[in-house]
C-alpha positions as CSV (number, residue, x, y, z in Angstrom):
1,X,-36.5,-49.6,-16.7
2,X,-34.7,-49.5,-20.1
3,X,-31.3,-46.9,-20.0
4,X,-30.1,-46.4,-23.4
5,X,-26.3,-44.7,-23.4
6,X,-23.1,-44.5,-25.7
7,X,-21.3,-48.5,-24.5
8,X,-24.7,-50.4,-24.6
9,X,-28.5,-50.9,-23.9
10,X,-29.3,-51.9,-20.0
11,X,-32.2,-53.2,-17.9
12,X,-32.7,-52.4,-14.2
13,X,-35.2,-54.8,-13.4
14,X,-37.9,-53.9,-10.7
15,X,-36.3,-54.0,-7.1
16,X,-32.6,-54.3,-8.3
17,X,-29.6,-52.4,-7.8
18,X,-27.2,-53.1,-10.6
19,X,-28.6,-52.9,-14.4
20,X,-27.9,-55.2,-16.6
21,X,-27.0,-54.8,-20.3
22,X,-29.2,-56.4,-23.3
23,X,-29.0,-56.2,-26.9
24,X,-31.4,-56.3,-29.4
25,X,-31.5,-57.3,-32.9
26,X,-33.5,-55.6,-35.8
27,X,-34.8,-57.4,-38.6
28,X,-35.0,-55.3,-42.0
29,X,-36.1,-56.0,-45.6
30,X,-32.0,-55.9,-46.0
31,X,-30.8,-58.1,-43.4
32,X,-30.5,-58.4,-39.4
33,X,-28.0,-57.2,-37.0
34,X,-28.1,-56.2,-33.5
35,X,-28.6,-52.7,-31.8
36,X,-27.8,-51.7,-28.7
37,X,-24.8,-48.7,-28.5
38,X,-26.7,-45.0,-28.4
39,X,-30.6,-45.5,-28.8
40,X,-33.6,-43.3,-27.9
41,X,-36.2,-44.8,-26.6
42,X,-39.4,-44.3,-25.6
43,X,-42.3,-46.8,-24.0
44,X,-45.9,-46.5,-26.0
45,X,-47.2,-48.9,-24.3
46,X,-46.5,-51.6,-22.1
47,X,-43.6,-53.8,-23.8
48,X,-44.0,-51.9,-26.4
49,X,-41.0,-49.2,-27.5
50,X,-39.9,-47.1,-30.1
51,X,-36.3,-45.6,-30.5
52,X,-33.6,-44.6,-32.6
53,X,-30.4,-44.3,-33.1
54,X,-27.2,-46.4,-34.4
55,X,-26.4,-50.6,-34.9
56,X,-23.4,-52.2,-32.7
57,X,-19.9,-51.2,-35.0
58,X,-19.4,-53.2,-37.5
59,X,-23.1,-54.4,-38.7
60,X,-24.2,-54.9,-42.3
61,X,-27.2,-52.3,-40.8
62,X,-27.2,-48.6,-41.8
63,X,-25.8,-46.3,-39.8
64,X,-29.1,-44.4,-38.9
65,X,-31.8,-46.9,-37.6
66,X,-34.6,-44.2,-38.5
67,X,-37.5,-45.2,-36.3
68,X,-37.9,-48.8,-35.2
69,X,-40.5,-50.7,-33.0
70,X,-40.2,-53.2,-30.4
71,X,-43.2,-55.5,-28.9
72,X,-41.4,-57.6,-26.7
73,X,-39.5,-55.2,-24.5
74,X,-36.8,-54.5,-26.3
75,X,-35.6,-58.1,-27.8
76,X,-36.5,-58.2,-31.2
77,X,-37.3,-55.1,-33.4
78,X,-38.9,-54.1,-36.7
79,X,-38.2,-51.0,-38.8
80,X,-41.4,-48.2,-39.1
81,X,-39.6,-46.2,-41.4
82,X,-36.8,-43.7,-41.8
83,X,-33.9,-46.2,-42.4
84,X,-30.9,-45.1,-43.4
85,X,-32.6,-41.7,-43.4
86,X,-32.7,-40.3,-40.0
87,X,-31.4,-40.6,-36.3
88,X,-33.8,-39.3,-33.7
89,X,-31.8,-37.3,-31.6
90,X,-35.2,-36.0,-29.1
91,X,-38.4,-38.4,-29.6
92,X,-41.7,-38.5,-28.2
93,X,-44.8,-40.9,-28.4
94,X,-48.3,-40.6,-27.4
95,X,-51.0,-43.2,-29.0
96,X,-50.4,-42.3,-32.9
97,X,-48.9,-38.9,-32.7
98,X,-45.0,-39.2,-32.7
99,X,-42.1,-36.4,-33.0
100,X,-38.3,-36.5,-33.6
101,X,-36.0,-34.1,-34.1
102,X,-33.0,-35.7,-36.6
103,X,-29.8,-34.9,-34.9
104,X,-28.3,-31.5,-35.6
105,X,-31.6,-30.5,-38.1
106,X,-33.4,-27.3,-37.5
107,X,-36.9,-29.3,-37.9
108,X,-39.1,-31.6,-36.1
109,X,-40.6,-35.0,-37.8
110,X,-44.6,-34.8,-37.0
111,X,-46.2,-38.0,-37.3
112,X,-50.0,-38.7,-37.1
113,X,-50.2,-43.0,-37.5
114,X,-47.1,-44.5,-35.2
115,X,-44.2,-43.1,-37.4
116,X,-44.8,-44.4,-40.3
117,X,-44.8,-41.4,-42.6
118,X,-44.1,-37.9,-41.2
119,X,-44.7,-34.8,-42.0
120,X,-41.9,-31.7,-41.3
121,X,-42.0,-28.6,-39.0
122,X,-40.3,-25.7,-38.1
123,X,-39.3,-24.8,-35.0
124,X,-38.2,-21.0,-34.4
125,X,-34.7,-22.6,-33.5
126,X,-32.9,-26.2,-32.7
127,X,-34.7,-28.3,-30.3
128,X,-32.5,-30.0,-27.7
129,X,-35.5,-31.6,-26.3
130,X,-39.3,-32.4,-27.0
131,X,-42.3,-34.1,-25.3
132,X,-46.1,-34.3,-26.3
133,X,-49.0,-33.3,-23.5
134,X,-50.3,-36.7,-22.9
135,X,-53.8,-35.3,-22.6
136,X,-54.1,-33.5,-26.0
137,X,-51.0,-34.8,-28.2
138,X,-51.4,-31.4,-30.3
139,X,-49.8,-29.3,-28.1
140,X,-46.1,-30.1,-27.9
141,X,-43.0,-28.4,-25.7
142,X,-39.5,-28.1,-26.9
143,X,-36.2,-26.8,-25.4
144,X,-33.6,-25.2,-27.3
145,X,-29.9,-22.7,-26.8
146,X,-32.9,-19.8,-26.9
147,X,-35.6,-20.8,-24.7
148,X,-38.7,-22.9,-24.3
149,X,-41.1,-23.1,-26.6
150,X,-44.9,-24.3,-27.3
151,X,-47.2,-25.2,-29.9
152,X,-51.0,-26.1,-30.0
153,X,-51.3,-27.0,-33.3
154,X,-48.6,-30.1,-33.7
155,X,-46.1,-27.5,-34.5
156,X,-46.8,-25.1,-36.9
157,X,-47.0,-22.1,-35.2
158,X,-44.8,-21.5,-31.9
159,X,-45.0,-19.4,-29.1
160,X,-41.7,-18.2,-26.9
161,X,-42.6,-19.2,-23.0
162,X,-39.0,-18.6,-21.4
163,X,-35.8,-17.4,-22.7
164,X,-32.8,-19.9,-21.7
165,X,-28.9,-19.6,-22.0
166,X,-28.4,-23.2,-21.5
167,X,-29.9,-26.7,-22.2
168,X,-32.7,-27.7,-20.4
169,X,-34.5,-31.5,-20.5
170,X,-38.1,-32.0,-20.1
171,X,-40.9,-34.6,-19.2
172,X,-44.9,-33.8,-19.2
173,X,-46.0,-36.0,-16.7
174,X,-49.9,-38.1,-17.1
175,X,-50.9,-35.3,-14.3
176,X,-50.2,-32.2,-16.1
177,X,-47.1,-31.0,-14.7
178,X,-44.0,-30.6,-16.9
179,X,-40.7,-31.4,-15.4
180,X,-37.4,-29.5,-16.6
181,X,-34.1,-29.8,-15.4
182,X,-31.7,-26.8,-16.7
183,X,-28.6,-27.1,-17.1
184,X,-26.5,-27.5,-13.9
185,X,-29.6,-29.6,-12.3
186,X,-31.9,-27.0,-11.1
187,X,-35.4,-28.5,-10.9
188,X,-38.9,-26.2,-12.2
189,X,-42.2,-27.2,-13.1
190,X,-45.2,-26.2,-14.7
191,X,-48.8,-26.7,-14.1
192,X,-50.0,-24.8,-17.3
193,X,-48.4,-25.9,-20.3
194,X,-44.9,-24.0,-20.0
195,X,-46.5,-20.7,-19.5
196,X,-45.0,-20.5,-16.1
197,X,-42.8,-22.1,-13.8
198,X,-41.7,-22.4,-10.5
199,X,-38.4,-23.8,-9.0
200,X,-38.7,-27.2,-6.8
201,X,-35.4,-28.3,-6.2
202,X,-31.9,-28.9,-7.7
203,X,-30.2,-32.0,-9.5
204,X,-27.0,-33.1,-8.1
205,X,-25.5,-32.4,-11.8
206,X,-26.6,-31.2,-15.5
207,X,-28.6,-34.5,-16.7
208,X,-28.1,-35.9,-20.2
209,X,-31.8,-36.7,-20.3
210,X,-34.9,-36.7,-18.0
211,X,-38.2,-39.1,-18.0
212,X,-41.2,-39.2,-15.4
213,X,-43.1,-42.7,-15.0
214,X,-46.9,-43.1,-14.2
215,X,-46.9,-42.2,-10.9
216,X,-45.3,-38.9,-11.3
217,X,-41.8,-39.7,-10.1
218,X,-39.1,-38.0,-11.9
219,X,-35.9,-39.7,-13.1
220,X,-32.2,-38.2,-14.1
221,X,-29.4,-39.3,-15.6
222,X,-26.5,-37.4,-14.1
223,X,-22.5,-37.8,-15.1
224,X,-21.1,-40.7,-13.8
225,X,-23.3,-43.0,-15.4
226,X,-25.6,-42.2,-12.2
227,X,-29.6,-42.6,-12.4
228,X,-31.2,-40.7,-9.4
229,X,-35.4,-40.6,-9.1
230,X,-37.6,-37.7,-7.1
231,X,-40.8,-38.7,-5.5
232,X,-41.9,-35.3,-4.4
233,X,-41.7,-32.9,-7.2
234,X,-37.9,-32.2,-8.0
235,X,-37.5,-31.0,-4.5
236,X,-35.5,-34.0,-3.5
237,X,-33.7,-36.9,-5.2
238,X,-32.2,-40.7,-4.3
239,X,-30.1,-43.2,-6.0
240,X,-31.7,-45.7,-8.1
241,X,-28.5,-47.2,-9.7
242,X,-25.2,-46.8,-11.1
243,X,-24.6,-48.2,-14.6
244,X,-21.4,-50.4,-14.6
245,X,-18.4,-48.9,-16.4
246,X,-17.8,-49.8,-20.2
């Protein structure tokens, strides 16, 4: 598992405890320098990981990374485009098709070949959140202050599926279901795109983001630096690790 936050970039490695922080360093047409502080990322295929976000204070690299690739698990990384141009404050992958949302932007970056050139959308209001269907990468959910939203059509027309008053995180798992964790940790899911949802448990805090691996499990990151992981649905959750303090 790769946990991006504020002080660094950390590993937990399978079976361990404690995580470990790492650093990376990013090679551009410019110059090098190493990332690690504040990065999105997301896995599109094994080793392989995209992300964005900022270098470590004081690189010669810009301050927005735009959207940059790593093939090695998070070691060395190349830029896919965007420098200088955008952070990715929500991202999602799945094969070709990739979507950001720049940080505090009403629109959504559409991309149909690995991030390499985008194309922009508008979203009836600011998504906090975003994730693709894995099974059809067309259709696409976001969260924002107003509610949860879909699109079948990569984002150009919407449709209103829930009315919200505060943040909610999101992660449409390989199965179908869609995980979201509202703000204040309660747990719903949806087995049919976001139409409708049912409750399944509750989070033992708001979580500042939300991700669900292969075999369905769910994961949160909770205040406190704290990562806790559900195995049956959101109803109930365990400790996977504590990231070590600053």
């Amino acid at each position: 598992m790769l946990i991006g936050t504020g002080p660094g970039l950390f590993r937990l490695d399978p079976g361990a405890k404690r995580a470990v922080p790492m650093e990376g360093e990013l090679a551009t047409p410019d110059g090098s320098g190493a990332i690690s502080r504040e990065l999105v990322l997301r896995f599109s295929a094994p080793r392989t990981l995209l992300a964005s976000g900022h270098p470590e204070p004081g690189s010669a690299l810009p301050d927005d990374l735009g959207l940059i690739r790593s093939q090695d698990g998070g070691k060395a990384w190349e830029v896919v485009s965007l420098l200088g141009q955008a952070d990715l404050h929500a991202l999602d992958v799945r094969g070709d098709r990739v979507v950001g949302q720049p940080v505090e932007d009403d629109r959504l970056l559409v991309s149909e070949n690995g991030g390499r050139t985008f194309q922009k959308r508008t979203p009836p209001s600011m998504a906090t959140d975003v994730d693709l269907d894995p099974a059809n990468p067309e259709r696409l959910i976001i969260s924002t202050l107003d509610g949860i939203f879909t699109s079948d059509d990569a984002g150009a027309t919407w449709r209103q599926r829930e009315v919200l008053t505060t943040a909610a995180h999101l992660a449409w798992a390989d199965d179908g279901r869609i995980f979201r964790v509202d703000g204040g940790g309660a747990v719903k899911t949806s087995s049919d795109a976001g139409r409708s949802w049912r409750e399944a448990g509750i989070a033992a805090g708001s979580p500042t983001t939300i991700t669900v691996d292969a075999k369905g499990r769910l994961y949160v990151a909770l205040p406190g630096a704290v990562i806790e992981r559900s195995a049956d649905g959101g109803r109930t959750f365990a400790p996977v690790t504590r990231l070590p303090a600053a």
